[in-house]
PDB file of N, CA, C and O in Angstrom:
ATOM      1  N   UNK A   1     234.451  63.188  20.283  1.00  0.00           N
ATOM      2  CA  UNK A   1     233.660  63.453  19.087  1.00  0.00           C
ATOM      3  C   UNK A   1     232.186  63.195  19.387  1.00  0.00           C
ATOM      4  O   UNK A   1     231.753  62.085  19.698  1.00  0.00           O
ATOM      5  N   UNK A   2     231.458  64.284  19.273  1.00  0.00           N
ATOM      6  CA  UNK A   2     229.630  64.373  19.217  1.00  0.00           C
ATOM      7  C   UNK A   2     229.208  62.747  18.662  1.00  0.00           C
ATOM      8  O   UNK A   2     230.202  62.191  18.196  1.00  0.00           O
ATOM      9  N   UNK A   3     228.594  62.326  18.641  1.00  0.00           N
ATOM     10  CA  UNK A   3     227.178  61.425  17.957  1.00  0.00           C
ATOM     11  C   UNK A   3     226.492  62.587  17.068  1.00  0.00           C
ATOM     12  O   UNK A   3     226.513  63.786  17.343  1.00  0.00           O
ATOM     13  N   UNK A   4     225.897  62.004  15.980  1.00  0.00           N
ATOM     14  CA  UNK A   4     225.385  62.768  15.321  1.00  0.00           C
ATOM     15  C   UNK A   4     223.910  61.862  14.746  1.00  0.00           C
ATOM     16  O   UNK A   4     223.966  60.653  14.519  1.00  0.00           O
ATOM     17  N   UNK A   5     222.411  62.825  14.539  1.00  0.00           N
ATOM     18  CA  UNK A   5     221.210  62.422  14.419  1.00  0.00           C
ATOM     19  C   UNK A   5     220.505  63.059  13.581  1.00  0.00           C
ATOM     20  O   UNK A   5     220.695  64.265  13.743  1.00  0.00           O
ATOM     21  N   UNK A   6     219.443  62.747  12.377  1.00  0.00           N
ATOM     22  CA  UNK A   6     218.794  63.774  11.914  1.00  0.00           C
ATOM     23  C   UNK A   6     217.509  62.960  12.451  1.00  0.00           C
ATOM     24  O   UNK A   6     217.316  61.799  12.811  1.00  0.00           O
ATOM     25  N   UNK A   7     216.627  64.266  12.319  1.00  0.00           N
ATOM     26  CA  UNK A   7     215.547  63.942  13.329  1.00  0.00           C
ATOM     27  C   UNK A   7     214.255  64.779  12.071  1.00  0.00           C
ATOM     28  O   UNK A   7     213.976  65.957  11.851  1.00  0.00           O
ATOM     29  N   UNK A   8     213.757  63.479  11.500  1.00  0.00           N
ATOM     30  CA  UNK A   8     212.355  63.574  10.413  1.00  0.00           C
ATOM     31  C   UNK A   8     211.294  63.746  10.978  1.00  0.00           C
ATOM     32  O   UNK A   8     210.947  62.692  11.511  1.00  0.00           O
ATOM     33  N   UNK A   9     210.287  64.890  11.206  1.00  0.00           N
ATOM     34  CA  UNK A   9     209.715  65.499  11.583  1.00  0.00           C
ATOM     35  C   UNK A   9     208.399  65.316  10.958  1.00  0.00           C
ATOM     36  O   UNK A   9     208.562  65.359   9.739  1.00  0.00           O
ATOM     37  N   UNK A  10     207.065  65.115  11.287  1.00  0.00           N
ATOM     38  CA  UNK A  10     206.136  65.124  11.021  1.00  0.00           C
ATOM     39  C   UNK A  10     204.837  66.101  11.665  1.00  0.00           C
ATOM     40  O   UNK A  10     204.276  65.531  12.601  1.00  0.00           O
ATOM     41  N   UNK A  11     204.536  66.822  11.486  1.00  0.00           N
ATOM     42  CA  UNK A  11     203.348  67.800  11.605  1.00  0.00           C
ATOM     43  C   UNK A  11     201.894  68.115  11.568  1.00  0.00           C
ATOM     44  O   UNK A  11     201.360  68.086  10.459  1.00  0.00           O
ATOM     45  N   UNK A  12     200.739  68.589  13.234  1.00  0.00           N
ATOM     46  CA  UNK A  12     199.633  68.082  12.485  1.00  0.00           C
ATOM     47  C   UNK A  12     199.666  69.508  11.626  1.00  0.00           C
ATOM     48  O   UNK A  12     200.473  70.437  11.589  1.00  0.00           O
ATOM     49  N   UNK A  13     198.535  69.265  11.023  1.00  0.00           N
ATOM     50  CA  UNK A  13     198.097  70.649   9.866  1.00  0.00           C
ATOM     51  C   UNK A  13     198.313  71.756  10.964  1.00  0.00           C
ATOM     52  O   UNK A  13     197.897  71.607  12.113  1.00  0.00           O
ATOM     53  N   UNK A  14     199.273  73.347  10.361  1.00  0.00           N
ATOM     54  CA  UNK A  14     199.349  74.481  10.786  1.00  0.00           C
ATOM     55  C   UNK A  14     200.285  74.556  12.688  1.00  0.00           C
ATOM     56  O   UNK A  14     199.920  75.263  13.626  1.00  0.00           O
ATOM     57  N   UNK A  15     201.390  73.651  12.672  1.00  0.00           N
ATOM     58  CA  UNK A  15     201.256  73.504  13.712  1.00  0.00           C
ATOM     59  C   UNK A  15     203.023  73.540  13.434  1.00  0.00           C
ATOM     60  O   UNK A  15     203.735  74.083  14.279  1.00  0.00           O
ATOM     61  N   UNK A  16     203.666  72.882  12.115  1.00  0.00           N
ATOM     62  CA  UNK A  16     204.731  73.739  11.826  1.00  0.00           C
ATOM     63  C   UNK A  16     205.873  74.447  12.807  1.00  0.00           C
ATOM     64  O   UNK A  16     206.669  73.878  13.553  1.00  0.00           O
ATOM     65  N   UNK A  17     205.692  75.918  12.560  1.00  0.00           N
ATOM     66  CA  UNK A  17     206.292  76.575  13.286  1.00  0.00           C
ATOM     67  C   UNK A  17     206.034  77.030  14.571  1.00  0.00           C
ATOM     68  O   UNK A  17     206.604  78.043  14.976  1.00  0.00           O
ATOM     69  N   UNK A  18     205.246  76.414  15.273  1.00  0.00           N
ATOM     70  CA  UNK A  18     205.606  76.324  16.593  1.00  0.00           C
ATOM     71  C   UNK A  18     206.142  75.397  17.201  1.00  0.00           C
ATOM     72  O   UNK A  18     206.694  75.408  18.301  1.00  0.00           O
ATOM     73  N   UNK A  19     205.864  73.967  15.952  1.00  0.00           N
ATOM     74  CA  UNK A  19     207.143  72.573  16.441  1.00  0.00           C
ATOM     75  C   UNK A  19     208.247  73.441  16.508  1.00  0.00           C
ATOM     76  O   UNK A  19     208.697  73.829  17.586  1.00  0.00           O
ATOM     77  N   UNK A  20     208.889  73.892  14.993  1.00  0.00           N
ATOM     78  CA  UNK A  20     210.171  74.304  14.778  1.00  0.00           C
ATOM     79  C   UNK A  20     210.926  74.950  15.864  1.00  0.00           C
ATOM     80  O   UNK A  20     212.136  74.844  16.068  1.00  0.00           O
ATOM     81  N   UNK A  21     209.763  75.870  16.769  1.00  0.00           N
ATOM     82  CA  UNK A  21     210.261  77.192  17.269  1.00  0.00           C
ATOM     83  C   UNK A  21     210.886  76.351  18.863  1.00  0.00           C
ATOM     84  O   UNK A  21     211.811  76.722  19.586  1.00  0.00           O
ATOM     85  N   UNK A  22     210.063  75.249  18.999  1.00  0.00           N
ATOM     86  CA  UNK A  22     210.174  74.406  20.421  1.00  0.00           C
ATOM     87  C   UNK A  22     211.493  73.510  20.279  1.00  0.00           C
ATOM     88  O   UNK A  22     212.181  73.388  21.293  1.00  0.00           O
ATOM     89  N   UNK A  23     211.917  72.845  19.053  1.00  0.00           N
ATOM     90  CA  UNK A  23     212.496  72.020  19.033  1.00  0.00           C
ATOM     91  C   UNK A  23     214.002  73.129  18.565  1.00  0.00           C
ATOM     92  O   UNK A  23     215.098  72.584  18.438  1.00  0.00           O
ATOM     93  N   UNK A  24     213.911  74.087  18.432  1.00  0.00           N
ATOM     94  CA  UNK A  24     215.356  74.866  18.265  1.00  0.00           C
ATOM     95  C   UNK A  24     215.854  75.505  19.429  1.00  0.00           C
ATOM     96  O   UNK A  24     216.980  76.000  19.475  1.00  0.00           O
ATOM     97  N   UNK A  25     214.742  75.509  20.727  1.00  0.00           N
ATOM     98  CA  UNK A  25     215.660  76.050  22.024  1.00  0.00           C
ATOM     99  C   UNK A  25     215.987  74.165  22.980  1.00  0.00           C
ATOM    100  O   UNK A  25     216.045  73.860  24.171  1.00  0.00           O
ATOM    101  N   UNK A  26     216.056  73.741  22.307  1.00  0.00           N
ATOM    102  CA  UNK A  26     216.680  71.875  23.008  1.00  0.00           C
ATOM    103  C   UNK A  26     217.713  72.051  23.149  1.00  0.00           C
ATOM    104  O   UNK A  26     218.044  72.925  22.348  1.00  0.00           O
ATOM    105  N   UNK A  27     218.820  71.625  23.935  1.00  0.00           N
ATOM    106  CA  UNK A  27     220.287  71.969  23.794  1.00  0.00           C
ATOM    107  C   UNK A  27     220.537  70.037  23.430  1.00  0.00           C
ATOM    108  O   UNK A  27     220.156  68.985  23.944  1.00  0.00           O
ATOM    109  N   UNK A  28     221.374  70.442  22.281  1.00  0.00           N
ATOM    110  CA  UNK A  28     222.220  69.512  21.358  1.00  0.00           C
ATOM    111  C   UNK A  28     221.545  69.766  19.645  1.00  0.00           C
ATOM    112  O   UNK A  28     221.858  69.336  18.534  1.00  0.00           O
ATOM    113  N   UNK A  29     220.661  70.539  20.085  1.00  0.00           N
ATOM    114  CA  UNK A  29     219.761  70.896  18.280  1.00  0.00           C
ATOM    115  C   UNK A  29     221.003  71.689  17.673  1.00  0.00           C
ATOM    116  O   UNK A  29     221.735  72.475  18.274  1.00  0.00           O
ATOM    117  N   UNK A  30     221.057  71.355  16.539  1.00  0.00           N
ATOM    118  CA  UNK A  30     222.056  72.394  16.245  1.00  0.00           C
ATOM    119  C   UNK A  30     221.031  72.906  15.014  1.00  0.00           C
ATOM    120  O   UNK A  30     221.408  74.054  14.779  1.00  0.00           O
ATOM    121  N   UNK A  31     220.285  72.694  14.418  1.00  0.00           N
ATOM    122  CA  UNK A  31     219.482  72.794  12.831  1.00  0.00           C
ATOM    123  C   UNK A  31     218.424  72.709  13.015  1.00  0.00           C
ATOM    124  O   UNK A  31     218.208  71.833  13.853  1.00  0.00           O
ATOM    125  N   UNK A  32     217.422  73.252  12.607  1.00  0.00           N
ATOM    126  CA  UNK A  32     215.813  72.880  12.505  1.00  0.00           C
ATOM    127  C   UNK A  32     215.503  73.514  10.708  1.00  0.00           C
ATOM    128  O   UNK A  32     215.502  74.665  10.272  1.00  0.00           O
ATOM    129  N   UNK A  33     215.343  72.616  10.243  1.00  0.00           N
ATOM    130  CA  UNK A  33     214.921  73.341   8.630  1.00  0.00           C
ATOM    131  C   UNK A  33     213.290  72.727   8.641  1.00  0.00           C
ATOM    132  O   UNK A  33     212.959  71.742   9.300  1.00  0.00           O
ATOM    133  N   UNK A  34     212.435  73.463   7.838  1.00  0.00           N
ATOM    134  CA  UNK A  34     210.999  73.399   7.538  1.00  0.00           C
ATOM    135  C   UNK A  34     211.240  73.153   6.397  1.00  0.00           C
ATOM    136  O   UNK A  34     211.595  74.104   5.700  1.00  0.00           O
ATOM    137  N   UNK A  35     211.142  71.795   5.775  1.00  0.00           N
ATOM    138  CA  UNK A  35     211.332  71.574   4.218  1.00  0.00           C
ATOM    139  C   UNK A  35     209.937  70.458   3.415  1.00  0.00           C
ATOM    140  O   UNK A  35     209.164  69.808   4.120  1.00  0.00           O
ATOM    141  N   UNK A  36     209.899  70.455   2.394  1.00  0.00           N
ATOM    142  CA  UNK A  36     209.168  70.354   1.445  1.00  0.00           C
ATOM    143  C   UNK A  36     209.158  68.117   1.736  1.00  0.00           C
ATOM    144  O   UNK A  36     210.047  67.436   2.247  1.00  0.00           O
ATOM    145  N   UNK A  37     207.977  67.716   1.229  1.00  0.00           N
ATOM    146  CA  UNK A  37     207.904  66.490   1.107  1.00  0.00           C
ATOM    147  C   UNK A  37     207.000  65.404   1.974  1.00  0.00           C
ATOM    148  O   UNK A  37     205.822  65.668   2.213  1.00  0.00           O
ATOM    149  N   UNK A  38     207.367  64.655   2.253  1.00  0.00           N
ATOM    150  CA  UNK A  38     206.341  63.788   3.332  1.00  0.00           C
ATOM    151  C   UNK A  38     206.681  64.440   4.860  1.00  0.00           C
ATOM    152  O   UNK A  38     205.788  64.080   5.626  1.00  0.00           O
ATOM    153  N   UNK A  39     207.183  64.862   5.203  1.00  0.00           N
ATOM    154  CA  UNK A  39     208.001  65.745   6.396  1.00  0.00           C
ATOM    155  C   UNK A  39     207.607  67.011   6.262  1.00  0.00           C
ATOM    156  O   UNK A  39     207.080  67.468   5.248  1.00  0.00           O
ATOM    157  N   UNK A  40     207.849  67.619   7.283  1.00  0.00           N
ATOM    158  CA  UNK A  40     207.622  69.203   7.337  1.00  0.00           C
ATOM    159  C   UNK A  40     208.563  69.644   7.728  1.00  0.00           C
ATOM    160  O   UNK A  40     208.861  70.683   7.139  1.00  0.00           O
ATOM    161  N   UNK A  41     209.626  69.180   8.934  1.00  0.00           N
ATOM    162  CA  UNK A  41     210.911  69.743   9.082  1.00  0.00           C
ATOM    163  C   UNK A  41     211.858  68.467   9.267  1.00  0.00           C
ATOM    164  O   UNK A  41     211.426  67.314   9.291  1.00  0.00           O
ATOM    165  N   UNK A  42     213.272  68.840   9.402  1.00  0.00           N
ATOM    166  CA  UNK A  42     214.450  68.413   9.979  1.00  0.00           C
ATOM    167  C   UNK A  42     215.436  68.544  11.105  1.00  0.00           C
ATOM    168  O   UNK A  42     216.311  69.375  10.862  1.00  0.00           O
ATOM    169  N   UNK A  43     215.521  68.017  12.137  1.00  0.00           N
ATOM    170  CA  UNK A  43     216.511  68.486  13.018  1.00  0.00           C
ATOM    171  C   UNK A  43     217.474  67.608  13.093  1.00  0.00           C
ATOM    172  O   UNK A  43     217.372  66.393  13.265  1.00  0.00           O
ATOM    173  N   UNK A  44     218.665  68.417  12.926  1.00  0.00           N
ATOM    174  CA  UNK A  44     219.981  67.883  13.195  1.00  0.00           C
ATOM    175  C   UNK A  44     220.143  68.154  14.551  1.00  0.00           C
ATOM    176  O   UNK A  44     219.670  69.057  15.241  1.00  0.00           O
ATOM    177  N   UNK A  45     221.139  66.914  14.917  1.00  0.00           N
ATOM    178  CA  UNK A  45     221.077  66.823  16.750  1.00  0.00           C
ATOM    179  C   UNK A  45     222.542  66.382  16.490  1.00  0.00           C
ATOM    180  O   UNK A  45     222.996  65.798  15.505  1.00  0.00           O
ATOM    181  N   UNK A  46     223.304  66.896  17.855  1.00  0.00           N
ATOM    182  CA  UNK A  46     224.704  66.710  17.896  1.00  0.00           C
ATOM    183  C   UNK A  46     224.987  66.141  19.987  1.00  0.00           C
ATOM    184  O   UNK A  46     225.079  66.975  20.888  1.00  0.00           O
ATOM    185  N   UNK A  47     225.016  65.479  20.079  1.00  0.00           N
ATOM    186  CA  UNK A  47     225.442  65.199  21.571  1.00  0.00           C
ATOM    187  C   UNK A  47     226.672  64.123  21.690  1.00  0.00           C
ATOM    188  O   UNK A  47     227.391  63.654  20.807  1.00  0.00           O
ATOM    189  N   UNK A  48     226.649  63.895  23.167  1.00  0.00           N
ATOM    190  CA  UNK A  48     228.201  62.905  23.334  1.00  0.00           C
ATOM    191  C   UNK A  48     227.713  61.761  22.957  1.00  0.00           C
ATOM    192  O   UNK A  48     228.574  61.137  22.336  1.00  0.00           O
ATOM    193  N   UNK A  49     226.566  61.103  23.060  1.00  0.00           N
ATOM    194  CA  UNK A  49     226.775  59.629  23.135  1.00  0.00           C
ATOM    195  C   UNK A  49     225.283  59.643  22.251  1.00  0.00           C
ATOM    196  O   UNK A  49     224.502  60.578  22.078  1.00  0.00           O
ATOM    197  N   UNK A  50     225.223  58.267  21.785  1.00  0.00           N
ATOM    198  CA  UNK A  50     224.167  58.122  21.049  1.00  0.00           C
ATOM    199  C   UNK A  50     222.533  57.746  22.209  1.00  0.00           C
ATOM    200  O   UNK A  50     221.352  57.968  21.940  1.00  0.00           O
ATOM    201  N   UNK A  51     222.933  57.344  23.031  1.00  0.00           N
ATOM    202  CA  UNK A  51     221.995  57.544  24.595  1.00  0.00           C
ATOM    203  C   UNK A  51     221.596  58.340  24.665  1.00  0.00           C
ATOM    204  O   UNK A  51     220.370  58.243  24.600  1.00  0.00           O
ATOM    205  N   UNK A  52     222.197  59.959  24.871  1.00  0.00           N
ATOM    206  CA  UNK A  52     221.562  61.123  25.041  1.00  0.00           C
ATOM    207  C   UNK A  52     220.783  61.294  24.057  1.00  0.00           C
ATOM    208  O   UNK A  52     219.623  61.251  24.468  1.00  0.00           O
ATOM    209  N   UNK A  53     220.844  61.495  22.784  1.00  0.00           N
ATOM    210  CA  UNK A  53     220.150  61.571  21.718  1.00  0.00           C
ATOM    211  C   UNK A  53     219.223  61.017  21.749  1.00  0.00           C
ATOM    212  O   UNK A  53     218.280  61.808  21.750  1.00  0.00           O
ATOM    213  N   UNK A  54     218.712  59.354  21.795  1.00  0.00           N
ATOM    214  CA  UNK A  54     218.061  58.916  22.324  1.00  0.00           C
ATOM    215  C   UNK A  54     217.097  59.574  23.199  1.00  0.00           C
ATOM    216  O   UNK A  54     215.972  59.970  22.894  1.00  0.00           O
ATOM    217  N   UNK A  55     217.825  59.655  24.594  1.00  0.00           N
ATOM    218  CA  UNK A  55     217.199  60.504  25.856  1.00  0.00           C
ATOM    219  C   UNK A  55     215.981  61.991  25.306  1.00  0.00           C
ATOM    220  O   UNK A  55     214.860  62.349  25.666  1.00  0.00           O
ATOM    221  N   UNK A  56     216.975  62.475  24.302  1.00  0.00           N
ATOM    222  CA  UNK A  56     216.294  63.784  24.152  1.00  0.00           C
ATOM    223  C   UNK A  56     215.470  63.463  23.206  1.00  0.00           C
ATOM    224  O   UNK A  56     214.480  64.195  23.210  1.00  0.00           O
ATOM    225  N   UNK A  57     215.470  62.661  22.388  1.00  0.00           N
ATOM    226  CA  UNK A  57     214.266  62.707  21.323  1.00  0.00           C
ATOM    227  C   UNK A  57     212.921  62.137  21.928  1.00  0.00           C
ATOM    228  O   UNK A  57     211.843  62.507  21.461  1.00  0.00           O
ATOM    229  N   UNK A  58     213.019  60.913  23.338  1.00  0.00           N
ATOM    230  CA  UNK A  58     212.275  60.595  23.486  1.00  0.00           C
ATOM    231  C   UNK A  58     211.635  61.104  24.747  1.00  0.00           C
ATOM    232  O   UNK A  58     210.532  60.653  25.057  1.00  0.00           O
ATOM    233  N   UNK A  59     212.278  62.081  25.569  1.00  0.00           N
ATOM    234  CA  UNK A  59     211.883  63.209  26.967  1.00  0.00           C
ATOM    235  C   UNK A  59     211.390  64.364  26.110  1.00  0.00           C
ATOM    236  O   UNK A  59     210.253  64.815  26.247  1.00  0.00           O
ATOM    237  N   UNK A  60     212.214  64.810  25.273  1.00  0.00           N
ATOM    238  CA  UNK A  60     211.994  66.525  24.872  1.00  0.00           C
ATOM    239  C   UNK A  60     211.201  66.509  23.582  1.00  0.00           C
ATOM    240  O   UNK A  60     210.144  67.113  23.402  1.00  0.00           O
ATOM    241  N   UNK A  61     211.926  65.642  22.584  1.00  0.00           N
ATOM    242  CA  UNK A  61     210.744  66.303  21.264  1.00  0.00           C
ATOM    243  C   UNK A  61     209.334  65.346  21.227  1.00  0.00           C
ATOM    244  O   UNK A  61     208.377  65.713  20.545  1.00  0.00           O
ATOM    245  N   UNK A  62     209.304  64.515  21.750  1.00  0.00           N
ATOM    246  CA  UNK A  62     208.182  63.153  21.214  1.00  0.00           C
ATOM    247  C   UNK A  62     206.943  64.101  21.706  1.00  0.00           C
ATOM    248  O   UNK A  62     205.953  64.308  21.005  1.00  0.00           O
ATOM    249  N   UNK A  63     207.164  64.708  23.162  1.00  0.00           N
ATOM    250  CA  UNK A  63     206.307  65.571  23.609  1.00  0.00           C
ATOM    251  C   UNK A  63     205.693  66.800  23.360  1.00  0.00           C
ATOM    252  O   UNK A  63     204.814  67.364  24.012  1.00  0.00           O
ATOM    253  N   UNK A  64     206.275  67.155  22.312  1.00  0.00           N
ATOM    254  CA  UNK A  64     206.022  68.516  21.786  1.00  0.00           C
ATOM    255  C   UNK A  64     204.145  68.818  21.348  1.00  0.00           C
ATOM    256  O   UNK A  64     203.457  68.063  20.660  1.00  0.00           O
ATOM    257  N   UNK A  65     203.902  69.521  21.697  1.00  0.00           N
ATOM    258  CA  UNK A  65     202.515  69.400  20.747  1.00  0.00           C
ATOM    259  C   UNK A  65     202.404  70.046  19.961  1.00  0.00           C
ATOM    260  O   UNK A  65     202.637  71.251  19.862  1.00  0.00           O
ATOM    261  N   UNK A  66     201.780  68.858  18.835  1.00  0.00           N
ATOM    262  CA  UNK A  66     201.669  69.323  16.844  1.00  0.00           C
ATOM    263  C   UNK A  66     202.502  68.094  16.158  1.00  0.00           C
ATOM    264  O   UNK A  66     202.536  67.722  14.985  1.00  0.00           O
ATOM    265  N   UNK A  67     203.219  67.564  17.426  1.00  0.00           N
ATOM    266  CA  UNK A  67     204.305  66.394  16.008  1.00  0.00           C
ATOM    267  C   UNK A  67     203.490  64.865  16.185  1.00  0.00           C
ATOM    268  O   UNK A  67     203.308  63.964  17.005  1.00  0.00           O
ATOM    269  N   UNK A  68     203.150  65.279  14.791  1.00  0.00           N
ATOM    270  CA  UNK A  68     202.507  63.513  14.500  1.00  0.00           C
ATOM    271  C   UNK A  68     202.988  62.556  14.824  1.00  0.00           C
ATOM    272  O   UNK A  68     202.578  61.832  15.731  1.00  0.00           O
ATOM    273  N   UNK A  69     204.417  62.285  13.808  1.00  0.00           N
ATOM    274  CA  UNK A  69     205.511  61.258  13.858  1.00  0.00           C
ATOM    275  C   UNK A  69     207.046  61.740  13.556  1.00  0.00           C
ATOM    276  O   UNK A  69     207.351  62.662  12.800  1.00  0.00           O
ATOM    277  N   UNK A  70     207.819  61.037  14.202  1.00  0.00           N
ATOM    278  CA  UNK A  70     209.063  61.071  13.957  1.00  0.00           C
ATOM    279  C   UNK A  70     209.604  59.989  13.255  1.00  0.00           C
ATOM    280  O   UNK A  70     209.217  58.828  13.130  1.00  0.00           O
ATOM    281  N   UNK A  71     210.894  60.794  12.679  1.00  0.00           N
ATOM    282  CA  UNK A  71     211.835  59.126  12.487  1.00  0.00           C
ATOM    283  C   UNK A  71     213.564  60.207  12.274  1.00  0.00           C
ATOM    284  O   UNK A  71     214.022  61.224  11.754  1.00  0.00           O
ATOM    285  N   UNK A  72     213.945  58.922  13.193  1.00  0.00           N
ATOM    286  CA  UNK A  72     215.129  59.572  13.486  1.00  0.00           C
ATOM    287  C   UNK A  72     216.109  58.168  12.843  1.00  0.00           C
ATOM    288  O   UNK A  72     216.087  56.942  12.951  1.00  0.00           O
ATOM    289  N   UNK A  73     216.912  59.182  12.153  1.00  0.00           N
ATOM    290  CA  UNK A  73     218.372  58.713  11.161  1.00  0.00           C
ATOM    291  C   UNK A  73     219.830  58.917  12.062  1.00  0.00           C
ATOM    292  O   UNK A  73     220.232  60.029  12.403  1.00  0.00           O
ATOM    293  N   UNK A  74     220.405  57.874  12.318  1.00  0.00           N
ATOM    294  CA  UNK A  74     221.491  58.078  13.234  1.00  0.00           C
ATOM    295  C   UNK A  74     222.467  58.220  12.084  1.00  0.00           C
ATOM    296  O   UNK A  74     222.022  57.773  11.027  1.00  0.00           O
ATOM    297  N   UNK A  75     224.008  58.864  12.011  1.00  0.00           N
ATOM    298  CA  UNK A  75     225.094  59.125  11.428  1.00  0.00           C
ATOM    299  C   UNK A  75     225.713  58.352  11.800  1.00  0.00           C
ATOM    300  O   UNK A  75     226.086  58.503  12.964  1.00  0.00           O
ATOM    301  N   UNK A  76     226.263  56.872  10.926  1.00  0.00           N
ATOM    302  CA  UNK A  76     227.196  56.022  10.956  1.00  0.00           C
ATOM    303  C   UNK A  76     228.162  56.302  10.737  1.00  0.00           C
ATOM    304  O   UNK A  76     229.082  55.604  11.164  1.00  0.00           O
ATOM    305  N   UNK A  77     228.442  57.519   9.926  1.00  0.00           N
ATOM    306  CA  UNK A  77     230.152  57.427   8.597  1.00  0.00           C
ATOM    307  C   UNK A  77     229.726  58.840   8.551  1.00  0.00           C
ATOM    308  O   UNK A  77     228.546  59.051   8.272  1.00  0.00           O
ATOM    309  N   UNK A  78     230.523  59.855   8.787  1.00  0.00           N
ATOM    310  CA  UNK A  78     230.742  61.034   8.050  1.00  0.00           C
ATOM    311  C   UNK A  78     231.792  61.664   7.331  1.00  0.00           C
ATOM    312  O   UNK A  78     232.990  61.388   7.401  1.00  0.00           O
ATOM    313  N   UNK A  79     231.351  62.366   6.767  1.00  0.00           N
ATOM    314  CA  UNK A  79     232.636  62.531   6.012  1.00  0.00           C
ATOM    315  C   UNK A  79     233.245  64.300   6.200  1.00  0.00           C
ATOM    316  O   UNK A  79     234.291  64.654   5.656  1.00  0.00           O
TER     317      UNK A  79
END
């Protein structure tokens, strides 16, 4: 069974959808939504272990350029 992550996304001004467009060819992304609020998008992340996830948020997306801040929500309990 995957590990599962949502990944809170922060944006500088106009910079958006070219985060989105970078962070949806990652392999374990399964979701990228551009939504409304203190955030600009969401990525859901699915891998084996909660390490990799880890690994990739902090090799592949931290680096992206345009993302202010992150905050990443790990999945304890699903239903």
């Amino acid at each position: 069974m995957a590990e599962k992550a949502y990944v809170l996304i922060e944006t500088q001004v106009g910079k958006t959808r070219k985060v989105v467009e970078a962070i949806r060819g990652l392999p374990g992304v399964v979701a990228v939504d551009v939504i409304t609020g203190p955030y600009d998008a969401i990525a859901t992340i699915e891998l084996e272990t909660l390490n990799k996830i880890g690994d990739l948020i902090t090799e592949k997306v931290h680096p992206i350029s345009g993302i202010s801040r992150t905050v990443t929500c790990l999945v304890v309990k699903s239903s």
